[in-house]
Rosetta silent file (secondary structure, phi, psi, omega in degrees, C-alpha in Angstrom):
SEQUENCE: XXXXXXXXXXXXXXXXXXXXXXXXXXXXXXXXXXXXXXXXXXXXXXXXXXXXXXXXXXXXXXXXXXXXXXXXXXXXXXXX
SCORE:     score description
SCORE:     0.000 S_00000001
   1 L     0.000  119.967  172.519    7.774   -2.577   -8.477 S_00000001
   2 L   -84.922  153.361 -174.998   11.101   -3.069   -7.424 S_00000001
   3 L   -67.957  120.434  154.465   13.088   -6.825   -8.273 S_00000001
   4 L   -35.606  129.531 -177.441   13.794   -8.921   -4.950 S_00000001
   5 L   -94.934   -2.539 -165.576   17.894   -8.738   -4.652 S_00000001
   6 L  -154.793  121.054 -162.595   17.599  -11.719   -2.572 S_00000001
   7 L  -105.719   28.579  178.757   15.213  -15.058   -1.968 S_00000001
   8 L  -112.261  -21.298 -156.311   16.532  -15.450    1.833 S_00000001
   9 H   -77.480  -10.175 -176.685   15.433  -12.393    3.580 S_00000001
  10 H   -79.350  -43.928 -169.463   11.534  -13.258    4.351 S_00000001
  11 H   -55.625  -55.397 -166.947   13.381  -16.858    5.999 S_00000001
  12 H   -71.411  -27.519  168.054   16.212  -14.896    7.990 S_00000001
  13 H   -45.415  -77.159  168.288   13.491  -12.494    9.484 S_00000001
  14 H   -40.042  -59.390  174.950   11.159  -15.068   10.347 S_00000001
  15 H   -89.533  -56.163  157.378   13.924  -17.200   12.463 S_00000001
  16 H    -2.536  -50.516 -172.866   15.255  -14.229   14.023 S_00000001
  17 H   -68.841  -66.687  177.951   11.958  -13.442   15.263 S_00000001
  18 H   -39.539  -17.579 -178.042   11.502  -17.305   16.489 S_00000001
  19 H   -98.619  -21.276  176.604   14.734  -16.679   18.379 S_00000001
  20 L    81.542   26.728  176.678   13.739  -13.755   20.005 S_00000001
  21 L  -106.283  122.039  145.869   16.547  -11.888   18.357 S_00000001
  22 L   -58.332  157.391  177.233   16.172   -7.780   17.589 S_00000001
  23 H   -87.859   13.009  169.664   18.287   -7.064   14.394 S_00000001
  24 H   -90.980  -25.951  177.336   20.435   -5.168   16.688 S_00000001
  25 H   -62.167  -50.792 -150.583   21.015   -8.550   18.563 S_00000001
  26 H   -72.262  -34.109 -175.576   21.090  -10.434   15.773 S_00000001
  27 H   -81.787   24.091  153.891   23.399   -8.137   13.935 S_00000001
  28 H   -81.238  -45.082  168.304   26.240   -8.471   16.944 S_00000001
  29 H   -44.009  -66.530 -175.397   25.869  -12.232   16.629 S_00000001
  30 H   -66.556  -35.952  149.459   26.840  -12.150   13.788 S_00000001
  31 H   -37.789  -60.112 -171.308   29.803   -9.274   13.984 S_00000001
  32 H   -78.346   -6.500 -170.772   31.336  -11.407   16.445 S_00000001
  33 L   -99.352    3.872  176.887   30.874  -14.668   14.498 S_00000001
  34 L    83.418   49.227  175.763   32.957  -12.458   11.876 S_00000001
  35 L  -156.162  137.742 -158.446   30.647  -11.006    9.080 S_00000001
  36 L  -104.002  106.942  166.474   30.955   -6.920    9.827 S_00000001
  37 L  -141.510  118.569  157.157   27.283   -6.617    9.160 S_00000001
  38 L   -62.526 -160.822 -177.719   24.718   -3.512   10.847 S_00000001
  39 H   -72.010  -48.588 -153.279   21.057   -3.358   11.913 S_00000001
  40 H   -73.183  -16.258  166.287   20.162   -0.770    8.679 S_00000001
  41 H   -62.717  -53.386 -178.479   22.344   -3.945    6.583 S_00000001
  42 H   -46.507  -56.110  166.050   20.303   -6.554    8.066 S_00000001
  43 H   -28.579  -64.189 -176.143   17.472   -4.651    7.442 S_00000001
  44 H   -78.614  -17.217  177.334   17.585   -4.439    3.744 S_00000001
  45 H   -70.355  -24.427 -171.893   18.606   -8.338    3.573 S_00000001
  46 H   -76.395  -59.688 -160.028   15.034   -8.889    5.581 S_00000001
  47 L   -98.078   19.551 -176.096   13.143   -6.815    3.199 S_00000001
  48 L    33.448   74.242  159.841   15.479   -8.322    0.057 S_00000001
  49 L  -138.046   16.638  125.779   16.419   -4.934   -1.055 S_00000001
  50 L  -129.562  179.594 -174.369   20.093   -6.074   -0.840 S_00000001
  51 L   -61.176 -172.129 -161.416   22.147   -9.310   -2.331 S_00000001
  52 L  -159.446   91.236  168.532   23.101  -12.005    0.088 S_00000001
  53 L   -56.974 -176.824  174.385   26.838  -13.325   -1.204 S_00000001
  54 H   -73.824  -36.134  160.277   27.533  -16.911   -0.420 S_00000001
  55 H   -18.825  -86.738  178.940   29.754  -16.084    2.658 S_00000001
  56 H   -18.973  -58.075 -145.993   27.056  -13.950    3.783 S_00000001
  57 H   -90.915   -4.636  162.469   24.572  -16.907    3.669 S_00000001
  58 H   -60.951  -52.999  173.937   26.761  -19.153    5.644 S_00000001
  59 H   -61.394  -56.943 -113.488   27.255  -16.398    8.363 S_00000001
  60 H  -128.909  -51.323  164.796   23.921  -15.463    8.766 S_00000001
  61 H   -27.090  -64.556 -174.234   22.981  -19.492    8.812 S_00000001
  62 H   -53.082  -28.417 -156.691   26.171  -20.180   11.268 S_00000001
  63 H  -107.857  -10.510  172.386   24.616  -17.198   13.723 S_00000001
  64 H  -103.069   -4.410  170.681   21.017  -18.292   13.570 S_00000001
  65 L    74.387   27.279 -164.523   22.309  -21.538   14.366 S_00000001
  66 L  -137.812  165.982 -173.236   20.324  -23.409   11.930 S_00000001
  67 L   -63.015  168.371  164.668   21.275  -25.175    8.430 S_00000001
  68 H   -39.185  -48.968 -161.618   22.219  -23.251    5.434 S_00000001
  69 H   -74.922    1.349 -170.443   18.903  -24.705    3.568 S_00000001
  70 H  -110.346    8.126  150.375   16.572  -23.546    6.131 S_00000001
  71 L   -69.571  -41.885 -161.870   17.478  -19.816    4.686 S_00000001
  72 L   -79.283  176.486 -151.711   15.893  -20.637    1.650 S_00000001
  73 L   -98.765  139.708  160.230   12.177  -20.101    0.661 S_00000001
  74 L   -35.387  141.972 -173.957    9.902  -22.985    1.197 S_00000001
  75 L   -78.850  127.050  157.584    9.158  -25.592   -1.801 S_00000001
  76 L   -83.870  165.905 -156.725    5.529  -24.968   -3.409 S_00000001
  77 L   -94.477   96.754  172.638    3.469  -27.569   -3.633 S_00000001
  78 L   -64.667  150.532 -178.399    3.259  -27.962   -7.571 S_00000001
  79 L   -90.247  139.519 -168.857   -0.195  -28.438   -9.263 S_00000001
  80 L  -115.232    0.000    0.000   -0.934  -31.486  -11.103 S_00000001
């Protein structure tokens, strides 16, 4: 089994999709918003088989238009 490189990429997928962005769109959004990123990058951040620097998660946030924290993985519901 390979180790997740990243805990954002199921989130940035998922609102991409809600936006009605392709990762070809979505990576040009983001090119022009200044993070040099392709489709086949994007790709591996979505299936977290690469890292996500901090930049990066600003950039990808700034271009989905939504906060930083709404990249990150939902809270579970701990058991009591």
């Amino acid at each position: 089994m390979t180790q997740k490189k990243n805990i954002v990429g199921p989130q940035v997928r998922k609102l991409r999709d809600q936006k009605g962005l392709t990762q070809e769109m979505f990576a040009a959004r983001c090119t022009v918003l200044g993070l040099d990123l392709s489709r086949a990058t994007l790709s591996k951040i979505e299936a977290q088989l690469r890292c996500v620097t901090d930049t990066e998660l600003v950039a990808l946030a700034e271009a989905l238009k939504v906060d930083v924290t709404m990249l990150l993985p939902p809270k579970k519901v701990r058991a009591r």
